[in-house]
N, C-alpha and C positions, 0 to 999 in steps of 0.2 A: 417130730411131734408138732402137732398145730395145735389151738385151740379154737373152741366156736361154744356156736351155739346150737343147741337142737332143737329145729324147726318141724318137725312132724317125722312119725312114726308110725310103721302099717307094714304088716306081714311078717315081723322078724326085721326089718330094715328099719335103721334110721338113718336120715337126713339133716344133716349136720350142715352148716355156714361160717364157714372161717373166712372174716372179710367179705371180700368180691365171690369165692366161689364157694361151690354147695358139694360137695360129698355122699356118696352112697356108703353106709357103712353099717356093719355088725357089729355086733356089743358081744365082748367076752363073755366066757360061761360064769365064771366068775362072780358076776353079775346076775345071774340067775337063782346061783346056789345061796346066793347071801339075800336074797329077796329083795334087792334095792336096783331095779332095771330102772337103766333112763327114761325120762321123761320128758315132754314136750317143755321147751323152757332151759333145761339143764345147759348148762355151761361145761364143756366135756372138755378132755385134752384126746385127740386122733392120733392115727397112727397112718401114714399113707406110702403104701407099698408103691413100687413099679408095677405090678400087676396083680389082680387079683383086687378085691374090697376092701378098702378101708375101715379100721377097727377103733370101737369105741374103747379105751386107756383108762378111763379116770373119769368119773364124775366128780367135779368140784364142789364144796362146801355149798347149799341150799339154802337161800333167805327163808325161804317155805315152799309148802307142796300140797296142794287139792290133792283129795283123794280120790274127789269124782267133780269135774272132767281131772283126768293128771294131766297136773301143768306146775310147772317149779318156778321158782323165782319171779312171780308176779310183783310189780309195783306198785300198779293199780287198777283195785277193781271199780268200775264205773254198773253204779245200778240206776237203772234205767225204770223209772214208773211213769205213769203216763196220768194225766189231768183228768181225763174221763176214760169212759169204756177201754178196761177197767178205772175205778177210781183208785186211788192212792190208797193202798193198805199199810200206815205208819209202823203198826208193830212188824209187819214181815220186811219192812225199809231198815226199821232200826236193828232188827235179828241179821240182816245183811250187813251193816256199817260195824256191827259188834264182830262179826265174823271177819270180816275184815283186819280191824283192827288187831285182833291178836292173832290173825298170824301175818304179822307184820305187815299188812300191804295198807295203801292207804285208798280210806273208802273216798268216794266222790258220787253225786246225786244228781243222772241226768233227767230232766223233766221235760216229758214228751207232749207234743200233742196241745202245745200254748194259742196253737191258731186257734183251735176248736176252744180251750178252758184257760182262761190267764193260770197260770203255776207258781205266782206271786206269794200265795200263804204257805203252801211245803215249801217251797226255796225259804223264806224265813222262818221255820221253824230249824232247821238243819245248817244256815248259815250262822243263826245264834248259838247253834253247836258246834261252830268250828267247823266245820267239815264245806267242802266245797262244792257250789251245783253250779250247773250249767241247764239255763231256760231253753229250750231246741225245740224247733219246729220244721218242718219240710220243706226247701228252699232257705230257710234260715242262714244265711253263707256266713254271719257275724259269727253268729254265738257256734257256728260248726269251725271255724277260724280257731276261737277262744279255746276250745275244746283240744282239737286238734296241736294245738301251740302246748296245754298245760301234757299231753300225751305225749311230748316230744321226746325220744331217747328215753322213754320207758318202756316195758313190757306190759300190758294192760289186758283185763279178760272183762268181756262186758255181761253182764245177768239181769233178768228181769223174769215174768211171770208172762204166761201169754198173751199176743196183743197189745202189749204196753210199745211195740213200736222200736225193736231192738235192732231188726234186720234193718228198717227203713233209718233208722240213724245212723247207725253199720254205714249205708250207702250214701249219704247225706254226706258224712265225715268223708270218707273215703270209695269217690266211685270206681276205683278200680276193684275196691275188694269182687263189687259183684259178678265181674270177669273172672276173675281170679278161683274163686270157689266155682262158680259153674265151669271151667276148665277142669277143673280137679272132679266135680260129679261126673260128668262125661268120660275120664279117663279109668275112674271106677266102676261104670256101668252101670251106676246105681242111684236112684235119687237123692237130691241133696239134705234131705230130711229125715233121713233113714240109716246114713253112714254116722257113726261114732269116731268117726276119726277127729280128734287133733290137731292144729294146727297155727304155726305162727306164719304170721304177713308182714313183712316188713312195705310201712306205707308211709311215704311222705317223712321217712325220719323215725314213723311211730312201727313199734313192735305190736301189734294187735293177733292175739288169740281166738282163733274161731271157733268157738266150740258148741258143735250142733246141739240142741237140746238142754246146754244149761239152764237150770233156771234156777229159782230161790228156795226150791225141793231142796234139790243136791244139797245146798248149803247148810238148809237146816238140820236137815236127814247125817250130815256128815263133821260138822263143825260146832259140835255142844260146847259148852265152855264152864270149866271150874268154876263154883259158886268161889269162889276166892278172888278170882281173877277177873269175874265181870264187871268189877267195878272202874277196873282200869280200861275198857272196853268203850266207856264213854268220855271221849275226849272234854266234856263240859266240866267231867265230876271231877276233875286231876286236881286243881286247886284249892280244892275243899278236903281231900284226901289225907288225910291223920290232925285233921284239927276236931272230928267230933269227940264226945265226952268217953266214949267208950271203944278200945283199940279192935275191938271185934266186931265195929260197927255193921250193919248190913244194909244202911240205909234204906230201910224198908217204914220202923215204924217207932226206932229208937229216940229216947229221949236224947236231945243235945245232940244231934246229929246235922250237922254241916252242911251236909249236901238235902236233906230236908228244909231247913230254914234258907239255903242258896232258892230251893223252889218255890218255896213262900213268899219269897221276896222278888219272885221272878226273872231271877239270873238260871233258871235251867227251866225249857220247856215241859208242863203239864205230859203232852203226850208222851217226849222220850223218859222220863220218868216212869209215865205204867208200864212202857215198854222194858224198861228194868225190872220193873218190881215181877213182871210177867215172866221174863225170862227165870228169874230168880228163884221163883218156885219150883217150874220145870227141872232145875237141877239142883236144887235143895239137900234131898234128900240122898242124891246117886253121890257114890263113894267115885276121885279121882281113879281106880284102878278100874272102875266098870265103864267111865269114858273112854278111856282106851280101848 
């Protein structure tokens, strides 16, 4: 029995990494019948015969799992907006860092595109929220350094909207990825923008997720989130959290609410706030068993 990790998945086959080598292997039926088939990301125990393919065992316990792109065990997702064309859309930035957050990965804010727009005021809006950005521009080698360093021996998937400049950081960070994926389009026969496949790269140390056509669609479209639970979604609001007057607070418009007077007093950003109060409506009224 080995264990690994699994690196991409295509046709019935997966591709598993124990250590130094990589494996060609099936996944039990088992795994079908129960509706829980491995995933790009999973942490698997193998099985590796003398002849014949190697079998996926055991999928181990999941920090978490997208359901579109699938990928398990992310640490971190890095959302990518850009200064200009397009401009920074905060509510669809902070619906990405709340999604994040619960399901446990930790969000981070790369800001693209600083040659052309300084990125100065959304980096401090999102820095005053705890959460961590990195300022990137093309040739940039410091802050792709800085990047590259806080990614080290994590599992990371990157997202953004189109044009915000994802692929060219993708390559900035790490120029072998762009080898590395045009190897893989050419051995598929197919364009690289057109395959749905999956996949992890192990680069420089960093686990990087390549996943065609993410973007902050998917996220929305698939990662709604309990009005109960959003509030724990914004890393600013934690310390305000059971001090307001009323234990069913919703920090919307309540008296003696904590995290209202933190805003007034301007210890939590104006914008991530409506982007709360925005979120919050949208799932208002939908009962926990219809999110599912």
């Amino acid at each position: 029995m080995k264990q690994g990790i699994l690196m991409k998945s295509i046709g019935g086959f997966y591709y598993v990494r124990c250590g130094y080598d990589d494996y060609e292997c099936k996944a039990r039926g088992s795994f079908r019948k129960s509706g829980n088939s491995p995933v790009v990301g999973d942490r698997v125990n193998i099985t590796v015969p003398d002849d014949g393919f190697a079998a996926i065992e055991e999928i181990l316990p999941r920090k978490n799992k997208l359901k579109r792109p699938a990928l398990a065990n992310i640490d971190v997702l890095v959302i990518v907006c850009s200064t200009v064309d397009p401009q920074p859309n905060l509510t669809v930035i902070d619906k990405m860092t709340a999604a994040a957050v619960n399901n446990d990965m930790t969000p981070v804010i790369a800001v693209s595109k600083n040659d052309l727009k300084n990125g100065d005021e959304v980096a401090k809006i999102y820095r005053h929220a705890g959460i961590e950005v990195f300022q990137c521009s093309p040739g940039d080698r410091e802050s792709a350094r800085e990047l590259r360093g806080f990614l080290k021996g994590k599992i990371s998937a990157f997202t953004g909207n189109s044009g915000v400049g994802k692929s060219t950081l993708l390559n900035t960070l790490f120029p072998t990825l762009e080898l590395a994926t045009g190897q893989i389009s050419e051995k598929l026969g197919r364009g690289r923008h057109t395959t749905r496949v999956v996949e992890l790269f192990e680069l420089d140390g960093c686990y990087v997720a390549d996943t065609p056509g993410f973007s902050t669609v998917d996220l929305q479209r698939y990662e709604m989130i309990d009005k109960t639970q959003l509030q724990y979604c914004f890393p600013e609001f934690e310390k305000y959290l059971g001090s307001c007057q009323f234990i069913s607070c919703s920090h919307i418009c309540e008296k003696g609410c904590a995290v209202l007077e933190a805003l007034k007093n301007g210890e939590i950003e104006p914008s991530r706030h409506k982007s709360y109060t925005a979120m919050y409506d949208e799932v208002k009224d939908i009962k926990p068993w219809q999110l599912k």
